[in-house]
C-alpha positions as CSV (number, residue, x, y, z in Angstrom):
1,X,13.2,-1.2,2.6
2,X,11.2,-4.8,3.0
3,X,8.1,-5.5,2.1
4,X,6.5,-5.6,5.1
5,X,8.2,-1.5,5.8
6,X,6.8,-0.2,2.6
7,X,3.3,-2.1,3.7
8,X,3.7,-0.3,7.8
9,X,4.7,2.8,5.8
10,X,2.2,2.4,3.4
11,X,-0.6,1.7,6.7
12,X,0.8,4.9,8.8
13,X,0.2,7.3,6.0
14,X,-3.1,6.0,5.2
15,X,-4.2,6.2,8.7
16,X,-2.9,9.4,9.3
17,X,-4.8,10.6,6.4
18,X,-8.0,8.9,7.6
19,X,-8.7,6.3,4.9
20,X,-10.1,3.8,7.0
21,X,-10.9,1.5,4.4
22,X,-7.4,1.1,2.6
23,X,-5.4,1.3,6.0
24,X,-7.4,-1.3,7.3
25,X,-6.7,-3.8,4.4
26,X,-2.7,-2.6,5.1
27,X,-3.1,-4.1,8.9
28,X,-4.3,-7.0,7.3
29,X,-1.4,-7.7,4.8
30,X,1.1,-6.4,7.4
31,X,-0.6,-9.6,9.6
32,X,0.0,-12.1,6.6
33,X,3.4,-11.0,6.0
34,X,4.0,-11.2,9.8
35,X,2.9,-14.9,10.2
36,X,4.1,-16.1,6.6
37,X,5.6,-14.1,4.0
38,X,5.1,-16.1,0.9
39,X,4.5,-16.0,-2.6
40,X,0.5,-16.0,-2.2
41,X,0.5,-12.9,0.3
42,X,2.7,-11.2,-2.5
43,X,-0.2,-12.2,-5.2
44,X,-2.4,-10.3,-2.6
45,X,-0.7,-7.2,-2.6
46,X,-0.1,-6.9,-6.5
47,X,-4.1,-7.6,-6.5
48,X,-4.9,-4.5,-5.3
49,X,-2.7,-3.0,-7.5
50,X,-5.5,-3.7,-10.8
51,X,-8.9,-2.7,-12.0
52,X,-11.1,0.3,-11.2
53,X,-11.3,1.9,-8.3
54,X,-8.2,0.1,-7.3
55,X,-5.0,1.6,-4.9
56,X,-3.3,3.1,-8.3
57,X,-6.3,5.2,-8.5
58,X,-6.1,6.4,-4.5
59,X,-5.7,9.9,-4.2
60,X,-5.8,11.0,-0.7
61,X,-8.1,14.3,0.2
62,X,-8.7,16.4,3.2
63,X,-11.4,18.7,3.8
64,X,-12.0,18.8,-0.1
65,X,-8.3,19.4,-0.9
66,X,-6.0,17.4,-2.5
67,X,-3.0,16.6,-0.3
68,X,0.2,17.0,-2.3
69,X,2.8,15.8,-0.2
70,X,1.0,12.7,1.3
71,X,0.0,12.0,-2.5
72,X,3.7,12.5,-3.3
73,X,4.7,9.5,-0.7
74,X,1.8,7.2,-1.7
75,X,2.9,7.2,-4.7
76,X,6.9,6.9,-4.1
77,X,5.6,4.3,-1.5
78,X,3.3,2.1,-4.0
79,X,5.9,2.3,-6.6
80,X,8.2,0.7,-3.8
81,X,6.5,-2.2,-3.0
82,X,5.4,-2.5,-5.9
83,X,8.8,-3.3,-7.5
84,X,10.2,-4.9,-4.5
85,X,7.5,-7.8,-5.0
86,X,8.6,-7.4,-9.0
87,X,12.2,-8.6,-7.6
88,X,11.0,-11.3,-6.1
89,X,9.4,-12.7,-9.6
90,X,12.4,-11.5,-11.6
């Protein structure tokens, strides 16, 4: 899978799961990568990947409850991308 599939995969579940905020910054990257795929969008994407509060710490909810199978494939789907940028460095 590309980058840009792990970032539309990464979008779709967010949406799905109603976190507006994250999915939203997803459309965005998914945009960049569209019009130029380059080294500085990929800087972008590992950015969010640091700090507090930041998408390692997403954990996706639903009517109080944790969702364990969406969690599951955030987190199979952040590993992703995140090692398919890695590549790219390496």
């Amino acid at each position: 899978m590309s980058i840009k599939e792990h970032c539309v995969k990464i979008y779709e579940l967010l949406k799905e799961a109603g976190e507006s905020g994250w999915s939203n910054g997803f459309r965005g990257l998914i945009a960049e990568l569209e019009a130029n795929e380059n080294i500085s969008v990929y800087r972008k994407i590992i950015s969010i990947y640091g700090g507090a509060g930041s998408f390692n710490d997403l954990v996706l909810y639903k009517n109080g409850a944790v969702c364990s199978e969406e969690n599951n494939e955030l987190d199979r789907l952040r590993n992703g991308l995140y090692n398919k940028i890695a590549e790219k460095w390496t």
